[in-house]
LUMSEVO-435954 format. One record per atom (N, C-alpha, C): residue number from 1; atom name; y, z, x. Coordinates in steps of 0.05 Angstrom, whole numbers, plus 5000, padded with zeros to 4 digits. Each point is the difference from the previous one (the first is absolute). Layout:
[pt NUM,'CA',[Y,Z,X]];
...
This chain:
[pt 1,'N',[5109,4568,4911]];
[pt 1,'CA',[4980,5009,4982]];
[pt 1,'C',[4986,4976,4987]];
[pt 2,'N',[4977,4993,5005]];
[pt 2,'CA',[4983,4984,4987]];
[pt 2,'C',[5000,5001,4968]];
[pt 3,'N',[5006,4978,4984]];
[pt 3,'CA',[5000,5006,4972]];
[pt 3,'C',[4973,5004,4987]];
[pt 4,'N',[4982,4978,5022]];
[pt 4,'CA',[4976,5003,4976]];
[pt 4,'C',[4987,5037,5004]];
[pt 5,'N',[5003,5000,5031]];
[pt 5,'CA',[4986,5035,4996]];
[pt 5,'C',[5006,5019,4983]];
[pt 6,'N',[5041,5002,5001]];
[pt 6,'CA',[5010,5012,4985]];
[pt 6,'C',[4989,5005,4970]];
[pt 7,'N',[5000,4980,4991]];
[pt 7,'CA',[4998,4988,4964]];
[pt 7,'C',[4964,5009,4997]];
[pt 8,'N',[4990,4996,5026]];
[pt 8,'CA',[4972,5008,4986]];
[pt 8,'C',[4992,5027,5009]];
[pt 9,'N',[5015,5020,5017]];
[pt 9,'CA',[4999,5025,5005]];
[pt 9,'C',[5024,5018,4974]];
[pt 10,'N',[5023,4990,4983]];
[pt 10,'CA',[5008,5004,4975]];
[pt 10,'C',[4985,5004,4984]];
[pt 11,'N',[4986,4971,4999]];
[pt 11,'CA',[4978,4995,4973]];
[pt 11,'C',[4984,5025,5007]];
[pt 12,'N',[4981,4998,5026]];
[pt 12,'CA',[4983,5022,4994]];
[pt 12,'C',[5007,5022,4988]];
[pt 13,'N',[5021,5013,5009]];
[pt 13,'CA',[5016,5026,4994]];
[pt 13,'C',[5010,5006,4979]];
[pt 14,'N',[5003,4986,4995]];
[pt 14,'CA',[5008,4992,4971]];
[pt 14,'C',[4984,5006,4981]];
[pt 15,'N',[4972,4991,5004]];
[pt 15,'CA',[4980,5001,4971]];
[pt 15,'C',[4983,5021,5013]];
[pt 16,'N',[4999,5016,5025]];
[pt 16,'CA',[4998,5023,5003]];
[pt 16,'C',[5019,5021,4986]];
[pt 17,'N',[5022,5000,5014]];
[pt 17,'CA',[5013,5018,4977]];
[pt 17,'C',[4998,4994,4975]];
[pt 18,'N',[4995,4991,4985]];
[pt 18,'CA',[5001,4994,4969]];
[pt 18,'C',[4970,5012,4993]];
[pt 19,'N',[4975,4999,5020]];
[pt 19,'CA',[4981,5003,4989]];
[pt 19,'C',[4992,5034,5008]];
[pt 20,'N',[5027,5009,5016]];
[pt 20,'CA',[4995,5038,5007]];
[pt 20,'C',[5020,5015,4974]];
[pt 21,'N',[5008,4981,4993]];
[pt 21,'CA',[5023,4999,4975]];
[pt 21,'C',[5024,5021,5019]];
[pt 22,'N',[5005,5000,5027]];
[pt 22,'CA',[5017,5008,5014]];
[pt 22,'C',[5014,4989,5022]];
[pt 23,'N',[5023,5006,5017]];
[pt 23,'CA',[5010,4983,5018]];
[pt 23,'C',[5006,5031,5022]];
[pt 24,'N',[4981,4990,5018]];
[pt 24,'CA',[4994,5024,5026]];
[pt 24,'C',[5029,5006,5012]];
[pt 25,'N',[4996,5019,5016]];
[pt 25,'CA',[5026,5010,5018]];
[pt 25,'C',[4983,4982,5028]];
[pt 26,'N',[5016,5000,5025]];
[pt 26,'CA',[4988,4995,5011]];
[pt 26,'C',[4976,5018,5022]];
[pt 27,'N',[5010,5026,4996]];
[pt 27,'CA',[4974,5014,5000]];
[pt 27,'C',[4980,5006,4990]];
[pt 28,'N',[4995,4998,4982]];
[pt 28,'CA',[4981,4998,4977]];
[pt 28,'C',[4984,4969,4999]];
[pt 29,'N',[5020,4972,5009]];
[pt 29,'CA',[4982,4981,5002]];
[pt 29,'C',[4979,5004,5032]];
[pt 30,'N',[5014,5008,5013]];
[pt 30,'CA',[4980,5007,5029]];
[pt 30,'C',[4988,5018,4997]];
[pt 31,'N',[4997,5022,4982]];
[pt 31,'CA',[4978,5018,4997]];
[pt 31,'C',[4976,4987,4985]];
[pt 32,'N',[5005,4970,4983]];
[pt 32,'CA',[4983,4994,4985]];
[pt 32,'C',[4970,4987,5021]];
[pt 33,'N',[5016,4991,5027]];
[pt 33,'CA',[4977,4993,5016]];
[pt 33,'C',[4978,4971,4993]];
[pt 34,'N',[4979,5001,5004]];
[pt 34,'CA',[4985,4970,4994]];
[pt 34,'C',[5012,4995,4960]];
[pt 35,'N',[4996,5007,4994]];
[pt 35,'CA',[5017,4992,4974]];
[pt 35,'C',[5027,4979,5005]];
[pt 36,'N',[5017,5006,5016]];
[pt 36,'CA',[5018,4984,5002]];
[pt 36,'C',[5005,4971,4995]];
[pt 37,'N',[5004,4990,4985]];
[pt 37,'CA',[4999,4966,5003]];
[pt 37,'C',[5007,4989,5017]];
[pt 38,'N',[5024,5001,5007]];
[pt 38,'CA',[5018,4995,5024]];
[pt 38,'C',[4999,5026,5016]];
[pt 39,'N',[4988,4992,5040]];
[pt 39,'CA',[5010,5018,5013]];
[pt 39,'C',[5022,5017,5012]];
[pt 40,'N',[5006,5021,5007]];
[pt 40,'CA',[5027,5009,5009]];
[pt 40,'C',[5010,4979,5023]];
[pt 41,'N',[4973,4988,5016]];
[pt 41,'CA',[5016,4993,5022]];
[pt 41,'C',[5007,4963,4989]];
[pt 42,'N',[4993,4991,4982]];
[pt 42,'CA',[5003,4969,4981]];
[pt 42,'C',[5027,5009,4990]];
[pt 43,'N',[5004,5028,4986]];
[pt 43,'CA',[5028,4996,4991]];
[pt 43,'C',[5028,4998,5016]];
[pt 44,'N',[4981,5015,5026]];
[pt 44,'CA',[5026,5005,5016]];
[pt 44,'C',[5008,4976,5023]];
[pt 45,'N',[4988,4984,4990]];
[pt 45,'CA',[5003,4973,5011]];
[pt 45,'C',[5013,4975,4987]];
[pt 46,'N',[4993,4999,4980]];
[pt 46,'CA',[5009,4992,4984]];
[pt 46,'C',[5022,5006,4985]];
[pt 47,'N',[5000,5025,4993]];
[pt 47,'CA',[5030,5003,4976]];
[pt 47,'C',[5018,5024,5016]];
[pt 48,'N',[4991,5003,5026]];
[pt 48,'CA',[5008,5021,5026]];
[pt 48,'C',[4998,5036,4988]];
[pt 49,'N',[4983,5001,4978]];
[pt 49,'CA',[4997,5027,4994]];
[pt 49,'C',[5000,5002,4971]];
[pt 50,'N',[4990,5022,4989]];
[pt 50,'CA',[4992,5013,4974]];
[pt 50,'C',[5035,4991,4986]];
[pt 51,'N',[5015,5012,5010]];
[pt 51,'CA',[5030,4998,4986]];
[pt 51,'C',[5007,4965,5002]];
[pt 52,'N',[4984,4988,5006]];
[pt 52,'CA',[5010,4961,4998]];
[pt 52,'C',[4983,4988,4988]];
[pt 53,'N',[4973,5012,4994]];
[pt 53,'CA',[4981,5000,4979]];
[pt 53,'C',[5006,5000,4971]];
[pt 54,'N',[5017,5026,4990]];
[pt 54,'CA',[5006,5015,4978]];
[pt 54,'C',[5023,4973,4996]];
[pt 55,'N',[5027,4989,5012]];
[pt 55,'CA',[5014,4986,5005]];
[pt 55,'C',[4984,4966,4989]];
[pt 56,'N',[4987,4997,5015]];
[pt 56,'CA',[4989,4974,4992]];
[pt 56,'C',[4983,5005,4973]];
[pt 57,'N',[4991,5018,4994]];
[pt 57,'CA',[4985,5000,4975]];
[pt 57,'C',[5019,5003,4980]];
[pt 58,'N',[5024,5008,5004]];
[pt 58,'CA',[5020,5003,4973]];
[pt 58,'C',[5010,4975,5002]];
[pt 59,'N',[5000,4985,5016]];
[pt 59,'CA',[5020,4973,5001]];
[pt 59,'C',[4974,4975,5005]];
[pt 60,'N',[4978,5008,4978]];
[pt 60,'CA',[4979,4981,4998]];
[pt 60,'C',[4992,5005,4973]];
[pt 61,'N',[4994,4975,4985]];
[pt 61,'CA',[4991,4992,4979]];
[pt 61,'C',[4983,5020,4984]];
[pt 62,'N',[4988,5007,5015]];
[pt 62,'CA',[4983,5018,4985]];
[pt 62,'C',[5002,5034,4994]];
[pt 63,'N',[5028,4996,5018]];
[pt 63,'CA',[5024,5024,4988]];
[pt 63,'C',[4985,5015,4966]];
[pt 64,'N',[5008,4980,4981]];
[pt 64,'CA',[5019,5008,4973]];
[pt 64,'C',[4961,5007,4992]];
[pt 65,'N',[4978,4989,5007]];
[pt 65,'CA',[4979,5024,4995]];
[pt 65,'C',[4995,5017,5008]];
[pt 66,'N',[5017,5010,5020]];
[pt 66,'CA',[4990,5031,5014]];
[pt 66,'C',[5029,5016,4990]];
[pt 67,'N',[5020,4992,4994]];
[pt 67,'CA',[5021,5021,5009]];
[pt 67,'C',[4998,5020,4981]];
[pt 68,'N',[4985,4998,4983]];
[pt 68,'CA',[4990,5024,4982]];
[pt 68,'C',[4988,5022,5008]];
[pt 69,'N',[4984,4989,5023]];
[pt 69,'CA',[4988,5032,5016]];
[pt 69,'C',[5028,5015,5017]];
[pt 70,'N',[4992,5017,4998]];
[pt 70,'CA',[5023,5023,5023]];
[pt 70,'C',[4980,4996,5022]];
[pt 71,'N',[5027,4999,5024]];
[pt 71,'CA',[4997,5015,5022]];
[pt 71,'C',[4996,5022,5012]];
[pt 72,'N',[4985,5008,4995]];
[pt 72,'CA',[4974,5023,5003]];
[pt 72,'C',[5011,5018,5014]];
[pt 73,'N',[5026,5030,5007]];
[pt 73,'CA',[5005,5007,5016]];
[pt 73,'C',[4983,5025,5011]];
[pt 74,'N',[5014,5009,5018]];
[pt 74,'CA',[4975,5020,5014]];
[pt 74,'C',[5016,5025,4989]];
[pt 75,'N',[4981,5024,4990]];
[pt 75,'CA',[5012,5024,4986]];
[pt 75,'C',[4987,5017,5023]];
[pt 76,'N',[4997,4999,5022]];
[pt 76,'CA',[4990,5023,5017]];
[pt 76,'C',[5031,5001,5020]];
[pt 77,'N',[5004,5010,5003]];
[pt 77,'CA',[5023,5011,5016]];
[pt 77,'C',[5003,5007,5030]];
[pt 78,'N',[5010,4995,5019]];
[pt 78,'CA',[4992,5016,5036]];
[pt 78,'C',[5016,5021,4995]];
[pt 79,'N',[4980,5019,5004]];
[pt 79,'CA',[5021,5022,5016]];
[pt 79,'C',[5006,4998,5021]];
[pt 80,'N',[5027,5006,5001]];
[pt 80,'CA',[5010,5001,5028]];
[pt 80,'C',[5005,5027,5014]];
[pt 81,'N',[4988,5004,5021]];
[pt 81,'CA',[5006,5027,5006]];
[pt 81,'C',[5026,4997,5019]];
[pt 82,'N',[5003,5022,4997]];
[pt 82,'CA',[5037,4995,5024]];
[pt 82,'C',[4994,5008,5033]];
[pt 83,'N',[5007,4983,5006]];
[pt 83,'CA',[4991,5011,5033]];
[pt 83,'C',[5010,5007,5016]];
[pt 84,'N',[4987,5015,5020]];
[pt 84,'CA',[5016,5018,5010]];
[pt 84,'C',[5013,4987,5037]];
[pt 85,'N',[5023,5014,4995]];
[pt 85,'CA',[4997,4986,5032]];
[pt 85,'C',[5012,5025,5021]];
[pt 86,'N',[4990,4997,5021]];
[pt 86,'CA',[4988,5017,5020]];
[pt 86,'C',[5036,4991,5014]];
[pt 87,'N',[4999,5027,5012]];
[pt 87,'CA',[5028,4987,5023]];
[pt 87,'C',[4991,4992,5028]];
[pt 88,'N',[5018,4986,5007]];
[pt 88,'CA',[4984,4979,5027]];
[pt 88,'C',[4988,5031,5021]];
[pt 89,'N',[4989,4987,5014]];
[pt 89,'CA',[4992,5016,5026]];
[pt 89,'C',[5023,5003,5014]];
[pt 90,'N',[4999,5020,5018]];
[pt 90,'CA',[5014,4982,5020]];
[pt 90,'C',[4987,4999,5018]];
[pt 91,'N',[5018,4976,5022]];
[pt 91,'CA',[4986,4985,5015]];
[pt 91,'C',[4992,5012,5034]];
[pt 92,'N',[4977,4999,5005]];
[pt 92,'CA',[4996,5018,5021]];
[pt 92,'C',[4998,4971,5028]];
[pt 93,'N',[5004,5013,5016]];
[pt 93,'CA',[4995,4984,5026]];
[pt 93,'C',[4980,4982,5009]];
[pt 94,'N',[4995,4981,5007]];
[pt 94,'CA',[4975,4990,5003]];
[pt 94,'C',[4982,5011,5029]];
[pt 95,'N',[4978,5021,4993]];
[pt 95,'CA',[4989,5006,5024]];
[pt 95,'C',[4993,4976,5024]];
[pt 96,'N',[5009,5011,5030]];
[pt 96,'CA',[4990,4979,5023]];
[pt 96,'C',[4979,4999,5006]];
[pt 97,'N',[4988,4978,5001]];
[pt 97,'CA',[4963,5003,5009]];
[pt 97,'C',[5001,5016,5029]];
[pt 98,'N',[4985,5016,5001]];
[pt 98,'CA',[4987,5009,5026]];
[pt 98,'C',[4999,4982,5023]];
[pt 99,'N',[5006,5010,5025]];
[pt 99,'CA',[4991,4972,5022]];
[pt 99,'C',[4976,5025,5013]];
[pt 100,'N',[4987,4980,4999]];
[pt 100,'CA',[4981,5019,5023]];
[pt 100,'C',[5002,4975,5032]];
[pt 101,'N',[4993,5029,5010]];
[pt 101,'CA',[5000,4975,5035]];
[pt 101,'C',[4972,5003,5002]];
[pt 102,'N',[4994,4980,5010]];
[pt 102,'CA',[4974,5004,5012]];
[pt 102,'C',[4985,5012,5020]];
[pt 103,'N',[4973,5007,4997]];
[pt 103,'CA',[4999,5024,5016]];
[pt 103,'C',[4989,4983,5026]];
[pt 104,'N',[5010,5017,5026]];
[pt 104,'CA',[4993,4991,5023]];
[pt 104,'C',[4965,5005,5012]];
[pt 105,'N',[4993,4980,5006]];
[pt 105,'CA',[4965,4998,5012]];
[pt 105,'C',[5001,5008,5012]];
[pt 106,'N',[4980,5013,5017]];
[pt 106,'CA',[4996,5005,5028]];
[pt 106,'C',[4984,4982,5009]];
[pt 107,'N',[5010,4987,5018]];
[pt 107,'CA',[4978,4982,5017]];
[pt 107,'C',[4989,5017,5022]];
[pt 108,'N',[4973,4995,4999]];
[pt 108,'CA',[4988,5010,5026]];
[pt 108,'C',[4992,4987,5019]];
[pt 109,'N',[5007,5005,5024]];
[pt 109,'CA',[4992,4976,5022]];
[pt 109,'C',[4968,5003,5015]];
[pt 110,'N',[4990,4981,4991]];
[pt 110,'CA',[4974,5011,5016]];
[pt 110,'C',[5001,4989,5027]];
[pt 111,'N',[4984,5015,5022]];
[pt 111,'CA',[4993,4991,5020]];
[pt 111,'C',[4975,4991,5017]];
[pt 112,'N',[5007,4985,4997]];
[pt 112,'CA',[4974,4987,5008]];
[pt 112,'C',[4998,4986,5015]];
């Protein structure tokens, strides 16, 4: 990991979050789109993902001005539906291709 990228993809993040007065999930920072300071694919290069991001920003300097915001969680819920499962087939034979023979010409002999 490069320090200087690191420290200046923090910083950015950093005084972004401070200035949304929030600290994104990581869905919510990829829904934010051109807004982004840092891109999804800069973080995931760098800090190898949103969860080594959150990691390096708590274990950086500029920690003890943000840790006042919450971590923003998601209140929408999946439903999960229960699924169903089918019982196997069973297994049928594999049909033989057809042979066809070929059909016989008639040659005609001319005379001549």
């Amino acid at each position: 990991m490069n320090k200087i990228k690191s420290n200046k993809a923090t910083k950015l993040l950093c005084a972004f979050f401070l200035k949304e007065e929030k600290i994104y999930t990581e869905k919510e920072y990829i829904a934010l789109g051109n807004k982004q300071p840092v891109t999804g694919v800069t973080i995931r290069y760098i800090f190898g993902g949103y969860p080594g991001l959150l990691i390096a920003v708590k274990n950086s300097s500029f920690w003890d001005t943000i840790k006042h915001l919450e971590v923003s969680t998601s209140k929408v819920q999946a439903t999960v539906k229960p699924v169903e499962t089918k019982a196997p087939a069973k297994p049928t034979p594999a049909k033989k291709p057809v042979v066809t023979k070929p059909a016989k010409v008639k040659v005609e002999k001319k005379d001549g």
